[in-house]
SEVODREN-986098 format. One line per field, with one value per residue (C-alpha): residue number from 1; residue in three letters; chain; x, y, z. Coordinates in Angstrom, 1 decimal, decimal comma. Layout:
seq: (NUM|...) $
type: (ala|...) $
mol: (A|...) $
u: (X|...) $
v: (Y|...) $
w: (Z|...) $
//
This chain:
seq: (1|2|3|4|5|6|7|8|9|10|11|12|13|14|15|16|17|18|19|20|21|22|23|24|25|26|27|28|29|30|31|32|33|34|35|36|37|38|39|40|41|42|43|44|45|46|47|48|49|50|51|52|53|54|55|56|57|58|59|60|61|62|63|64|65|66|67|68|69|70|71|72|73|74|75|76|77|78|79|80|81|82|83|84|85|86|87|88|89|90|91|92|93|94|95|96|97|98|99|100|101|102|103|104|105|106|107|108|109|110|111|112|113|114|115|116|117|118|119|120|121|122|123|124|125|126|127|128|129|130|131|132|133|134|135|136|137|138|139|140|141|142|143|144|145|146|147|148|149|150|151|152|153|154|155) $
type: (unk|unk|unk|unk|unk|unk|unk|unk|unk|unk|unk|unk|unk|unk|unk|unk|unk|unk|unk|unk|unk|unk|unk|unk|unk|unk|unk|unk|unk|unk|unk|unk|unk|unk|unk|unk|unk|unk|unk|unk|unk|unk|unk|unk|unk|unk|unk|unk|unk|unk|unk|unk|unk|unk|unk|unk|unk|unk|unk|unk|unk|unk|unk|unk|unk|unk|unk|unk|unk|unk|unk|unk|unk|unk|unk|unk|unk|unk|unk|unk|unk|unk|unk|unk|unk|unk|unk|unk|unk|unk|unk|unk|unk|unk|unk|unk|unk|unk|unk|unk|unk|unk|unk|unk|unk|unk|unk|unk|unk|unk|unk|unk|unk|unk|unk|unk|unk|unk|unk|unk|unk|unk|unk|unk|unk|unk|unk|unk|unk|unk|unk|unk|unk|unk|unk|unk|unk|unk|unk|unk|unk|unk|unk|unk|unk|unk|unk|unk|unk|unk|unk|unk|unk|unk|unk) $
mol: (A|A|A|A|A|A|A|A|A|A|A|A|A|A|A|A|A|A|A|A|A|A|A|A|A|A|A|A|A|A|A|A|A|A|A|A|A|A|A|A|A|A|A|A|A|A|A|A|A|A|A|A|A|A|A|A|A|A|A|A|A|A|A|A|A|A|A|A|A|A|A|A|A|A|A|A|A|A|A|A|A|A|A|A|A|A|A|A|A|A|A|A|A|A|A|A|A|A|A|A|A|A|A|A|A|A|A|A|A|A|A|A|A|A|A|A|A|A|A|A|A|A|A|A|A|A|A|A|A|A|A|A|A|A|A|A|A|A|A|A|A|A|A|A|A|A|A|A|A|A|A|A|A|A|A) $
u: (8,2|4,6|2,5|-0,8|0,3|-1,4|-3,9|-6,1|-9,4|-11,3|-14,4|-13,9|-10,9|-9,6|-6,1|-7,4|-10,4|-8,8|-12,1|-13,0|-15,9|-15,0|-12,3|-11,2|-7,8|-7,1|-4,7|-4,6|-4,3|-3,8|-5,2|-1,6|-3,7|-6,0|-10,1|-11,5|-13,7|-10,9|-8,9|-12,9|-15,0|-18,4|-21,1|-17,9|-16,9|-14,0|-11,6|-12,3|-8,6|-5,8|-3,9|-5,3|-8,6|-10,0|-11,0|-13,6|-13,3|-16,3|-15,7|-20,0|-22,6|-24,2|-27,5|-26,4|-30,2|-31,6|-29,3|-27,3|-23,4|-22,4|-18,3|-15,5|-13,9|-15,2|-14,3|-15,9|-16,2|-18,1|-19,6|-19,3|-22,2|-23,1|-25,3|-25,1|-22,2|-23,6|-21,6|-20,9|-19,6|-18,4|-16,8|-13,6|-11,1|-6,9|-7,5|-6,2|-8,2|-11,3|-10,3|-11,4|-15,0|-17,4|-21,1|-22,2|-20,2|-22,1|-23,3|-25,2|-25,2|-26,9|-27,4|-26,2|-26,2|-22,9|-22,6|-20,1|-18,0|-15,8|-13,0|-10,6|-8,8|-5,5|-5,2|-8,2|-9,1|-11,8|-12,9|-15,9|-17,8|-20,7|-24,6|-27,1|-26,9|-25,7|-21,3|-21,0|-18,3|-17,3|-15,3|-13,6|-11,3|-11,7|-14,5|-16,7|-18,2|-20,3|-21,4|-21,7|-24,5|-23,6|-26,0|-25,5|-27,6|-27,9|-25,9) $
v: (-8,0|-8,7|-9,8|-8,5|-5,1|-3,2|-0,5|2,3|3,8|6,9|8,9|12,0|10,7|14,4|14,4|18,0|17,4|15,7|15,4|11,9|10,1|6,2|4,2|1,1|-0,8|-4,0|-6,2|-6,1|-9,4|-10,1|-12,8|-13,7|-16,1|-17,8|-17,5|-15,0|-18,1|-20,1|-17,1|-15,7|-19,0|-18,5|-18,9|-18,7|-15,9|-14,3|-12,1|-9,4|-8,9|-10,7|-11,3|-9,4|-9,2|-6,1|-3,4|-0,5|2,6|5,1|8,7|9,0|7,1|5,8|3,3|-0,2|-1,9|-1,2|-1,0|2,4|1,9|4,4|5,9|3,5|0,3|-2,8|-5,5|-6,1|-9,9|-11,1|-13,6|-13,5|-15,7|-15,5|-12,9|-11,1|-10,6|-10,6|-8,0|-8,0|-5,6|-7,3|-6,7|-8,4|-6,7|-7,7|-10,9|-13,0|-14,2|-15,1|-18,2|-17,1|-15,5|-15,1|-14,7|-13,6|-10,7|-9,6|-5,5|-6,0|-8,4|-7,6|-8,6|-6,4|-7,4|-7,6|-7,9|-8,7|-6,1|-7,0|-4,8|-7,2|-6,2|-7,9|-6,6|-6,5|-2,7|-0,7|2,9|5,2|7,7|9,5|9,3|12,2|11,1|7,7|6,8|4,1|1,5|-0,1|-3,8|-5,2|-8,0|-9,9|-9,2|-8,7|-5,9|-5,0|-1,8|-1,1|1,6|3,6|5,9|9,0|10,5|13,7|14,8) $
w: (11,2|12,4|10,0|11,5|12,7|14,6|13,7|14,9|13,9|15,1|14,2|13,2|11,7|11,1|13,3|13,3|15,6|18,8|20,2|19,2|19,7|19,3|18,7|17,9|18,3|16,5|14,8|10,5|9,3|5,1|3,5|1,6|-0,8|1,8|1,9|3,8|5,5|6,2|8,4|9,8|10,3|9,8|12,9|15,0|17,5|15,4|17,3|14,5|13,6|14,5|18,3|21,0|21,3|19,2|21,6|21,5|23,1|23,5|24,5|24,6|24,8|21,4|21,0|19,3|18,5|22,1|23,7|25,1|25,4|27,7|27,4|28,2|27,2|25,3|23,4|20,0|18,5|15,4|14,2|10,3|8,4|5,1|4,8|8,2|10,8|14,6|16,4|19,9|22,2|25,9|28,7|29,1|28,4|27,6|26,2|23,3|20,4|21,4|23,6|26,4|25,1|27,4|26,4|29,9|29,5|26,6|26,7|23,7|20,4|17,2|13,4|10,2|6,5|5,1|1,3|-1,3|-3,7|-6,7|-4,7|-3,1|0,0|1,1|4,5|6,9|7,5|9,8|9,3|9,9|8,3|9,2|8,1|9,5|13,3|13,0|12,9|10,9|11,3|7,8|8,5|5,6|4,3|0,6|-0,8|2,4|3,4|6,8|8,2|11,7|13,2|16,7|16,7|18,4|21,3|22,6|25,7) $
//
Protein backbone atom coordinates (compact mmCIF):
# COMPACT_ATOMS: atom_id res chain seq x y z
CA UNK A 1 0.00 0.00 0.00
CA UNK A 2 1.59 3.42 -0.72
CA UNK A 3 1.24 5.72 1.73
CA UNK A 4 1.37 8.92 -0.30
CA UNK A 5 -0.76 7.84 -3.29
CA UNK A 6 -1.05 9.45 -6.05
CA UNK A 7 -3.56 12.12 -7.03
CA UNK A 8 -4.83 14.37 -9.76
CA UNK A 9 -6.38 17.76 -9.91
CA UNK A 10 -8.00 19.67 -12.80
CA UNK A 11 -9.85 22.99 -13.39
CA UNK A 12 -12.95 22.68 -14.44
CA UNK A 13 -13.12 19.75 -12.37
CA UNK A 14 -16.50 18.68 -13.99
CA UNK A 15 -15.56 15.01 -15.65
CA UNK A 16 -18.25 16.44 -17.89
CA UNK A 17 -16.20 19.20 -19.47
CA UNK A 18 -13.09 17.30 -20.95
CA UNK A 19 -11.71 20.47 -21.98
CA UNK A 20 -9.38 21.24 -19.20
CA UNK A 21 -7.47 24.03 -18.64
CA UNK A 22 -4.62 23.01 -15.97
CA UNK A 23 -3.64 20.28 -14.19
CA UNK A 24 -1.72 19.17 -11.65
CA UNK A 25 -0.19 15.61 -10.67
CA UNK A 26 1.23 14.93 -7.28
CA UNK A 27 1.73 12.55 -4.52
CA UNK A 28 -0.87 12.83 -1.13
CA UNK A 29 0.99 12.55 1.81
CA UNK A 30 -0.88 12.33 5.59
CA UNK A 31 0.42 13.74 8.50
CA UNK A 32 -0.28 10.32 10.66
CA UNK A 33 0.40 12.45 13.90
CA UNK A 34 3.51 14.42 12.74
CA UNK A 35 3.64 18.59 12.33
CA UNK A 36 2.87 19.94 9.30
CA UNK A 37 6.58 21.77 9.64
CA UNK A 38 8.32 18.90 10.44
CA UNK A 39 7.08 16.80 6.96
CA UNK A 40 7.16 20.77 4.80
CA UNK A 41 10.21 22.64 6.29
CA UNK A 42 9.80 26.14 6.28
CA UNK A 43 12.21 28.49 3.87
CA UNK A 44 13.02 25.15 2.23
CA UNK A 45 12.17 24.05 -1.43
CA UNK A 46 9.36 21.45 -0.55
CA UNK A 47 8.55 19.02 -3.33
CA UNK A 48 4.84 20.06 -2.69
CA UNK A 49 3.52 16.46 -2.09
CA UNK A 50 5.33 13.56 -1.68
CA UNK A 51 7.80 11.33 -4.24
CA UNK A 52 8.03 12.49 -7.64
CA UNK A 53 8.31 15.79 -8.11
CA UNK A 54 4.77 17.50 -8.34
CA UNK A 55 4.10 18.45 -11.89
CA UNK A 56 1.92 21.10 -13.61
CA UNK A 57 0.42 20.89 -16.78
CA UNK A 58 -1.17 23.95 -18.68
CA UNK A 59 -3.50 23.34 -21.58
CA UNK A 60 -3.36 27.66 -22.07
CA UNK A 61 -1.40 30.13 -21.19
CA UNK A 62 -2.27 32.01 -17.76
CA UNK A 63 -0.28 35.18 -16.07
CA UNK A 64 1.48 34.06 -12.62
CA UNK A 65 2.64 37.84 -11.09
CA UNK A 66 4.34 39.03 -14.47
CA UNK A 67 4.97 36.60 -15.83
CA UNK A 68 2.93 34.57 -18.83
CA UNK A 69 3.09 30.73 -18.61
CA UNK A 70 2.39 29.60 -21.91
CA UNK A 71 0.70 25.63 -22.43
CA UNK A 72 2.86 22.66 -21.45
CA UNK A 73 4.68 21.04 -18.70
CA UNK A 74 6.20 22.35 -15.40
CA UNK A 75 7.13 21.48 -12.17
CA UNK A 76 5.67 23.28 -9.18
CA UNK A 77 7.90 23.60 -5.77
CA UNK A 78 7.18 25.64 -2.63
CA UNK A 79 8.59 27.14 -0.28
CA UNK A 80 6.23 27.20 2.87
CA UNK A 81 7.05 30.16 5.54
CA UNK A 82 4.99 31.34 8.04
CA UNK A 83 2.98 33.64 6.66
CA UNK A 84 3.54 33.24 2.90
CA UNK A 85 4.39 30.15 0.55
CA UNK A 86 6.81 31.20 -2.46
CA UNK A 87 5.59 29.21 -5.41
CA UNK A 88 7.60 28.18 -8.20
CA UNK A 89 6.90 26.89 -11.39
CA UNK A 90 10.41 25.24 -13.35
CA UNK A 91 11.46 23.49 -15.84
CA UNK A 92 12.75 20.13 -14.99
CA UNK A 93 10.78 17.80 -15.32
CA UNK A 94 10.74 13.62 -14.01
CA UNK A 95 12.58 14.22 -10.98
CA UNK A 96 12.40 13.11 -7.38
CA UNK A 97 11.82 15.24 -4.40
CA UNK A 98 13.36 18.23 -4.81
CA UNK A 99 17.06 16.94 -4.63
CA UNK A 100 17.90 17.87 -7.60
CA UNK A 101 16.20 21.62 -7.62
CA UNK A 102 17.44 23.83 -9.87
CA UNK A 103 16.87 27.60 -9.39
CA UNK A 104 18.09 28.42 -12.93
CA UNK A 105 15.34 26.63 -14.25
CA UNK A 106 12.96 28.78 -12.70
CA UNK A 107 9.85 30.16 -15.28
CA UNK A 108 8.58 32.27 -12.64
CA UNK A 109 8.61 32.46 -8.51
CA UNK A 110 6.16 34.49 -6.54
CA UNK A 111 4.79 35.22 -2.87
CA UNK A 112 1.08 34.34 -1.62
CA UNK A 113 -0.32 34.65 1.96
CA UNK A 114 -1.25 31.46 3.33
CA UNK A 115 -3.36 31.50 6.55
CA UNK A 116 -4.41 29.15 9.26
CA UNK A 117 -8.13 27.38 9.74
CA UNK A 118 -9.39 25.40 12.70
CA UNK A 119 -10.15 22.56 9.98
CA UNK A 120 -7.50 19.96 10.17
CA UNK A 121 -6.65 17.94 7.13
CA UNK A 122 -4.94 14.42 7.45
CA UNK A 123 -3.95 13.94 3.99
CA UNK A 124 -2.32 16.77 1.84
CA UNK A 125 -4.95 17.76 -0.93
CA UNK A 126 -4.99 20.32 -4.11
CA UNK A 127 -8.06 21.61 -5.84
CA UNK A 128 -9.31 24.63 -7.85
CA UNK A 129 -12.11 26.80 -8.17
CA UNK A 130 -12.78 29.72 -10.09
CA UNK A 131 -12.88 33.63 -9.22
CA UNK A 132 -14.20 36.17 -12.11
CA UNK A 133 -11.13 35.53 -14.56
CA UNK A 134 -8.67 34.25 -12.18
CA UNK A 135 -8.37 29.89 -11.45
CA UNK A 136 -7.45 29.65 -8.21
CA UNK A 137 -5.27 26.76 -6.86
CA UNK A 138 -6.21 26.00 -3.06
CA UNK A 139 -3.03 23.78 -1.34
CA UNK A 140 -3.72 22.29 1.92
CA UNK A 141 -2.41 19.94 4.73
CA UNK A 142 -3.04 20.62 8.76
CA UNK A 143 -4.19 23.53 9.39
CA UNK A 144 -2.55 25.51 6.42
CA UNK A 145 -4.08 26.99 3.83
CA UNK A 146 -2.58 28.81 0.51
CA UNK A 147 -4.27 29.94 -2.50
CA UNK A 148 -2.66 30.02 -5.77
CA UNK A 149 -3.78 32.75 -8.72
CA UNK A 150 -3.42 31.70 -12.65
CA UNK A 151 -4.96 34.20 -14.16
CA UNK A 152 -6.57 33.65 -17.34
CA UNK A 153 -5.78 35.56 -20.63
CA UNK A 154 -7.58 35.86 -23.60
CA UNK A 155 -6.83 33.74 -26.63
Amino acid sequence: MNVSPLDIAVFPKSYKNSNKEIKIIYSRPQLKGRSLDSLALKNKVWRTGANETTELILYKPFKLGDAILPPGSYSFFTIPGEKEWAIIINLDLNTWGAYYYDQEHDVVRIKVPSEKTDKSLEAFSITFTEDKNTVLMHLGWGNVRVKVPFEKISE
